[in-house]
C-alpha positions in Angstrom: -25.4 6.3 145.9 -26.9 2.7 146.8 -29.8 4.9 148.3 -30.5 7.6 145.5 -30.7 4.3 143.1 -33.5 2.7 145.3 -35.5 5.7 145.6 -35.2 6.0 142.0 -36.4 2.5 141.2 -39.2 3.1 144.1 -40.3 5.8 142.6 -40.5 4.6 138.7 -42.4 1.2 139.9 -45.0 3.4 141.6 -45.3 5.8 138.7 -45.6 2.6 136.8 -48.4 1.1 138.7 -50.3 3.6 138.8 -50.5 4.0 135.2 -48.1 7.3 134.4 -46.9 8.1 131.2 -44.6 10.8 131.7 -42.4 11.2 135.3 -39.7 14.6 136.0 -36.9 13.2 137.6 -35.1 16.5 139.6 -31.8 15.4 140.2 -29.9 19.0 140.3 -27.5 20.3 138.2 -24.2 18.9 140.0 -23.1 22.5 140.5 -21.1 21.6 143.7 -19.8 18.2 142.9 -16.9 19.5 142.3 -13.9 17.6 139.8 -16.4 14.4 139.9 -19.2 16.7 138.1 -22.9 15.8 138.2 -22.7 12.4 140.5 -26.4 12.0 140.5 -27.4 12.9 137.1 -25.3 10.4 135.9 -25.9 7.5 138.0 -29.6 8.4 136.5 -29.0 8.6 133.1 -27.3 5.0 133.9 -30.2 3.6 135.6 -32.9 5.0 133.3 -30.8 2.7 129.9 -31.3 -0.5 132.2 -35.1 0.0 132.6 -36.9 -1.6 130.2 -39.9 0.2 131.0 -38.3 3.4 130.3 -38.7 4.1 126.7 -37.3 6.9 126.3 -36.0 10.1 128.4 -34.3 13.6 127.8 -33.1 16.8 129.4 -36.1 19.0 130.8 -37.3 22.0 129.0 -35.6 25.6 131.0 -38.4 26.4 132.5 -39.0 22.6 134.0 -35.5 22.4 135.4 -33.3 22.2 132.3 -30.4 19.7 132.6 -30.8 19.6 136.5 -34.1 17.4 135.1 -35.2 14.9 132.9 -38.7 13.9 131.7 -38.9 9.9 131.7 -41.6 8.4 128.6 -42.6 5.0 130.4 -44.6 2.0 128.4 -47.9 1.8 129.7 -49.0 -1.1 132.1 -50.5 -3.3 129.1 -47.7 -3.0 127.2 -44.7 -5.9 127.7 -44.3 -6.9 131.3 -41.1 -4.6 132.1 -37.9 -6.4 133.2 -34.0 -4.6 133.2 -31.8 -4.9 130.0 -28.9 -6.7 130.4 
């Protein structure tokens, strides 16, 4: 899990300086986690509320991976320097 959270904080600080509004996250559906359901989508969902960059995020459309994705809105680089919520 350490890893997945790195790569996911890697990859939202390069979206965000290069200047992206909108990100797809593909973290699968969870189909095979078995009684601990969707490990990663959680962990993501968890990490995406501490960003303060993030400003909001929701389930991807069907046809963009449903709930097995989720579209990330980030503040733009000239908004407020972006920090983590506490």
């Amino acid at each position: 899990m350490p890893q997945a959270r790195a790569a996911l904080a890697a990859f939202l600080a390069e979206a965000i300086g290069q200047g992206c509004r909108v990100v797809r996250i593909v973290h699968g559906k969870g189909l095979r986690s078995g009684t601990r359901g969707p490990v990663l989508r959680a962990m993501v969902n968890d990490s995406l509320r501490r960003i303060c960059a993030v400003l909001a995020f929701a389930s991807a459309r069907e046809v963009d991976g449903g709930t097995g994705a989720c579209l990330v809105l980030l503040e733009s680089r000239h908004g407020p320097p972006a920090g983590n919520r506490r």
